[in-house]
C-alpha positions as CSV (number, residue, x, y, z in Angstrom):
1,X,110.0,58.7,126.5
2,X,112.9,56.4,126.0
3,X,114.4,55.3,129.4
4,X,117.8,53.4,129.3
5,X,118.9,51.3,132.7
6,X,121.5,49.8,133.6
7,X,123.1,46.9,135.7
8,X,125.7,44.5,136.2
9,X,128.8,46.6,137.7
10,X,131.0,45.7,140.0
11,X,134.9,45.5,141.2
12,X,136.5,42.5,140.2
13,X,140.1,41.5,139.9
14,X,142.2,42.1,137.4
15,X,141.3,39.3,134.2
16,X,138.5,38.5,135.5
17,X,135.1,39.0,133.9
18,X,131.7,41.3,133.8
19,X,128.3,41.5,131.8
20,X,126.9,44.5,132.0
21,X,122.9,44.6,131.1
22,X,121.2,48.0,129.7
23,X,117.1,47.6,130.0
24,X,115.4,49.9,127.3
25,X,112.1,51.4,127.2
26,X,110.2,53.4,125.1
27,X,111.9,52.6,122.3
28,X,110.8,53.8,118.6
29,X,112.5,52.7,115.1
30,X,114.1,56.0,115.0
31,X,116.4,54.3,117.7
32,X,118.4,52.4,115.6
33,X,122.0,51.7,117.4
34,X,122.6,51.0,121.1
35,X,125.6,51.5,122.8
36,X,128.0,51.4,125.6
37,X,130.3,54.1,127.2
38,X,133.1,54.6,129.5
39,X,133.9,57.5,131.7
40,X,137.0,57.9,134.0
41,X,136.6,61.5,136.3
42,X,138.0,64.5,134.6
43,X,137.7,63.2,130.8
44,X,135.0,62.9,127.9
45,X,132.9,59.4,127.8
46,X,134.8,57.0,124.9
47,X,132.5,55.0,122.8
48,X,133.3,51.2,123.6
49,X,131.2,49.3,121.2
50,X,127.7,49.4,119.7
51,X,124.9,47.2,117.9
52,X,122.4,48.1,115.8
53,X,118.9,47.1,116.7
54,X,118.0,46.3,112.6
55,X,121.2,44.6,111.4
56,X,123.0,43.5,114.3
57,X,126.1,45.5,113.1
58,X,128.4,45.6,116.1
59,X,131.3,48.2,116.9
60,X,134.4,47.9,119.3
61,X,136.8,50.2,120.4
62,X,140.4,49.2,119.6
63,X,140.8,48.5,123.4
64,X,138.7,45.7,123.8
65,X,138.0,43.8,120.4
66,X,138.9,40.0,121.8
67,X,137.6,40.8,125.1
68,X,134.2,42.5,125.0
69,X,131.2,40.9,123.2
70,X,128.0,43.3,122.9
71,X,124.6,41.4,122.3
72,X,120.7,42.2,121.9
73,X,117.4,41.0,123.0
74,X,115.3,42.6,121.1
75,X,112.3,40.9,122.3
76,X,113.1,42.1,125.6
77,X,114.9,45.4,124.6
78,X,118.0,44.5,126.9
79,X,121.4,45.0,125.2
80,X,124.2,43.4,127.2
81,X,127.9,44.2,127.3
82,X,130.1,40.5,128.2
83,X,133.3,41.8,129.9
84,X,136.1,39.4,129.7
85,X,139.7,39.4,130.7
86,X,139.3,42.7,132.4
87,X,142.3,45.4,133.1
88,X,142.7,47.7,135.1
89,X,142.3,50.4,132.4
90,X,138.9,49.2,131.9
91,X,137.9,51.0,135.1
92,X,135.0,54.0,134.8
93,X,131.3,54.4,134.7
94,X,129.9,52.8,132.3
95,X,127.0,53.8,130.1
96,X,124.4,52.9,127.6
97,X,123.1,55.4,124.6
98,X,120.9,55.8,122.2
99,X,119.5,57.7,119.6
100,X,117.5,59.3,117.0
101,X,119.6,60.4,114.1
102,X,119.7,57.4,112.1
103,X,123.6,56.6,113.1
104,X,123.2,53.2,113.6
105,X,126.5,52.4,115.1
106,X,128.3,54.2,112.5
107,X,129.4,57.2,114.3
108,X,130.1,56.0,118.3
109,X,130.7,59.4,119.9
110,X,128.8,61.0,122.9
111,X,127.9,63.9,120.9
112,X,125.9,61.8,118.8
113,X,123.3,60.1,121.5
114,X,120.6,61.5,122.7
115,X,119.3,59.0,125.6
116,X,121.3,58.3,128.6
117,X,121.9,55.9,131.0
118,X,122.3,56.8,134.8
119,X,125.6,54.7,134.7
120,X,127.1,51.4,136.2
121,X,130.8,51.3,138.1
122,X,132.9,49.5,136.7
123,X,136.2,48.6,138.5
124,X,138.9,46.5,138.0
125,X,141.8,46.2,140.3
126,X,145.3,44.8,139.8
């Protein structure tokens, strides 16, 4: 049974910075991209970035290219999310995802991910 946790949340001021960890077990090949998502109350959780476990691919939402770095160990299966020069806007619950359909980063939307985190808060204030 895959099992995603994860860590790192917090409230920090506004530019300052975050890394997020997400410790996976139970992983198969058929898992082939990992990846982070945010959630404010009241609206959908937006894909934020992704890697792929095989090529190292990485993903980012418009909103943070520049300021987010995702990374792997895959020895360890941890994936980590580097926050930097955080905004306000940034603020949600943040989780990790993965799944089973051979996506491998290619496709970051909730629908697509089968294996949930229980979340980390996330929030920034100005």
């Amino acid at each position: 049974q895959v099992q995603l946790v994860e860590s790192g949340g917090g409230l920090v001021q506004r530019g300052g910075s975050l890394k997020l960890s997400c410790s996976a077990s139970g992983l198969t090949p058929d898992n082939h991209g990992i990846a982070w998502f945010r959630q404010v109350p009241g609206k959908a959780r937006d894909g934020v970035s992704c890697i792929s476990r095989g090529t190292g691919y990485t993903y980012y939402d418009d909103h943070v290219k520049g300021r987010f770095s995702i990374s792997i160990d895959n020895a360890n299966n941890t994936v980590y999310l580097q926050m930097n020069s955080l905004r306000p806007e940034d603020t949600g619950v943040y989780y990790c995802a993965t799944e089973n359909q051979g996506l491998d980063c290619t496709i970051v939307a909730a629908w697509g991910y089968k294996y949930w985190g229980q979340g980390t808060q996330v929030t920034v204030s100005s």
